[in-house]
C-alpha positions in Angstrom: 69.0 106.9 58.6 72.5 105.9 60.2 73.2 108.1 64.0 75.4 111.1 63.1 79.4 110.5 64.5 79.9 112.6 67.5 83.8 113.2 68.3 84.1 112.8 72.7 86.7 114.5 74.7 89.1 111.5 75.9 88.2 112.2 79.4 84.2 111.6 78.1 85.4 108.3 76.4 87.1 107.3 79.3 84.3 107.8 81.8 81.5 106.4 79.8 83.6 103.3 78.7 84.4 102.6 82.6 80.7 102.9 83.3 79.8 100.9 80.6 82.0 98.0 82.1 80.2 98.1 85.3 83.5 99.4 87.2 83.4 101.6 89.6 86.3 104.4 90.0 87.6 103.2 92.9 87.9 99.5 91.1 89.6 101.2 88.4 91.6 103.7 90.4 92.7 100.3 92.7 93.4 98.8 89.2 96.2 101.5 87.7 97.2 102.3 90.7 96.0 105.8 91.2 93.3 107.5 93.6 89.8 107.5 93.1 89.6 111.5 93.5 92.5 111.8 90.8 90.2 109.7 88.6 87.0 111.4 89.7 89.2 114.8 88.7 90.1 113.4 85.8 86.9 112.0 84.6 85.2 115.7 85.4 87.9 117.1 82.3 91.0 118.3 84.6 93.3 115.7 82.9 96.1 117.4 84.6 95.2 115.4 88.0 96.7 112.2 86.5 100.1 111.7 84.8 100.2 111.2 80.7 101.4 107.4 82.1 98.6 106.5 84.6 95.8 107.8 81.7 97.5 105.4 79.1 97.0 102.4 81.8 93.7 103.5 81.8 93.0 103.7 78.6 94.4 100.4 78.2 92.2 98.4 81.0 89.2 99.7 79.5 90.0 99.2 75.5 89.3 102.8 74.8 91.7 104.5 71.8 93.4 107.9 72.9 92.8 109.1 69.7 89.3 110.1 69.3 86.6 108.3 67.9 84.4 109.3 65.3 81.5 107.0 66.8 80.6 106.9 70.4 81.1 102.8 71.3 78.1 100.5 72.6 77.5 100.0 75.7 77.3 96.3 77.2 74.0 96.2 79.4 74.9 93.9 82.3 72.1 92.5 84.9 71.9 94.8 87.4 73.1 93.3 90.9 71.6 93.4 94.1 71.9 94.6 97.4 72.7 97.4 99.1 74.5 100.1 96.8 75.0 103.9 97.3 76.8 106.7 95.1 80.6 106.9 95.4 80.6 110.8 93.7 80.9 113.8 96.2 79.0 115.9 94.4 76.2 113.5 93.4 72.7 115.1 95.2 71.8 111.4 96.4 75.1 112.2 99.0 74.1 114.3 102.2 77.5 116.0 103.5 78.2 116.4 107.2 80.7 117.8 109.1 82.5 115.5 111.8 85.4 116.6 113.6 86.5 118.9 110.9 86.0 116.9 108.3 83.2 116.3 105.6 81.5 112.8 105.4 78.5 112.2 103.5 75.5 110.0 104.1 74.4 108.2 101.1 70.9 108.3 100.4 68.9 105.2 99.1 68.3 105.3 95.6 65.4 105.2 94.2 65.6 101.4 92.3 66.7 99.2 94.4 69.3 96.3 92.2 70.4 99.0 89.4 73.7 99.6 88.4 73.7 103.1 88.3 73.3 105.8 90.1 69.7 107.4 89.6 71.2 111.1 90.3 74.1 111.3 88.2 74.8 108.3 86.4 77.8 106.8 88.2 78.1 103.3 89.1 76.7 102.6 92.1 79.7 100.9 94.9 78.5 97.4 96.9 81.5 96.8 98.9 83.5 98.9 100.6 87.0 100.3 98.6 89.4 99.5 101.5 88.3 96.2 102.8 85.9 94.8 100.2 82.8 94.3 103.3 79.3 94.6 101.7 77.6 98.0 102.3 75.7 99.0 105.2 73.8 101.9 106.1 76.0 104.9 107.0 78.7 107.2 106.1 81.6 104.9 106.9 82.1 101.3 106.9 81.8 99.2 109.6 84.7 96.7 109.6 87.4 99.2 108.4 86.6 102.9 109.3 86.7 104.0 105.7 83.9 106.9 104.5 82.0 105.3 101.5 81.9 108.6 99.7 85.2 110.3 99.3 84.4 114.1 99.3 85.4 116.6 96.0 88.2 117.8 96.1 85.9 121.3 96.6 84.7 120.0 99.8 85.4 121.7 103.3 87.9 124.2 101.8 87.8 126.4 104.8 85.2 125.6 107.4 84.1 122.0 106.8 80.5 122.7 108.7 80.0 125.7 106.8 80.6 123.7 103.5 78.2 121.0 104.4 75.5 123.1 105.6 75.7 125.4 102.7 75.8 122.4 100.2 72.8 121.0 102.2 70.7 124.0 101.6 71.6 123.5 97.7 70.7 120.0 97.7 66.6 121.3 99.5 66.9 123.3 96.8 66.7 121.1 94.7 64.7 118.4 95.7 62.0 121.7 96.0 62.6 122.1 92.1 62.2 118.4 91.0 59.2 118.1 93.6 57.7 121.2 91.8 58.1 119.8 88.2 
């Protein structure tokens, strides 16, 4: 019996179609020329954080209709790379927030399979190489050649007291390693 046709939101289409190419935001936001948060804002529903303009380039790199689609489109499985690899989403729980000098930085944790392509949290495409300079990934919140935090924070993050923020959203992220540990 054929799959039933599912109609996605454009931002949905957009999103799975990038993953589904293997890019990562930032690749794509460096591509269009917009910011990865816009596209990470974008990608989340609030279409409003791009321009009509820069959504049409983007729909454009990844070959993805602006009109919906009546059947969701198949994904191209690619070999999963190697190396070190962490989570480029701010609100993924693999991302440990700090506060540094008023500002919100998160430590990426490992994930769990080391060589895959995606993120084992959330699903996101997992970054290699840093988005300002193009070094390989390290260890640590911020890479070494350029200065430049792997994980951008949400645009949520450190809205008032940056230390309060980050310990508040580590307390949720215990919290939930406590539930999954329990299940």
């Amino acid at each position: 019996m054929p799959h039933e046709p599912t109609t996605l939101p454009l931002h949905r289409r957009l999103r799975n179609a990038r993953r589904a190419r293997g890019l990562t935001q930032s690749a794509l936001a460096g591509q269009v020329g917009c910011k990865q948060s816009a596209l990470s804002m974008m990608e989340s529903g609030r279409m409003e954080a791009l321009a009509r303009g820069t959504i049409e380039k983007i729909a454009a790199v990844l070959d993805v209709p602006l009109e919906p689609e009546t059947a969701p489109a198949a994904a191209a499985a690619a070999a999963p790379a190697s190396g070190r690899a962490f989570c480029p989403n701010g609100e993924c729980p693999s991302n440990v927030p700090f506060a540094v000098d008023g500002e919100i930085l998160f430590w990426p944790r490992r994930q769990p399979s080391p060589g895959g392509r995606h993120c084992a949290y959330c699903g996101e495409v997992l970054e290699r190489q840093c988005r300002s300079c193009g070094a390989p990934v390290t260890d640590g919140a911020c890479c070494p050649q350029c200065g430049t935090a792997h994980v951008p924070p949400p645009p949520s993050a450190g809205v008032g007291d940056a230390a309060a923020w980050a310990a508040a959203r580590r307390r949720e992220l215990a919290e939930w390693r406590a539930l999954l540990e329990e299940t």
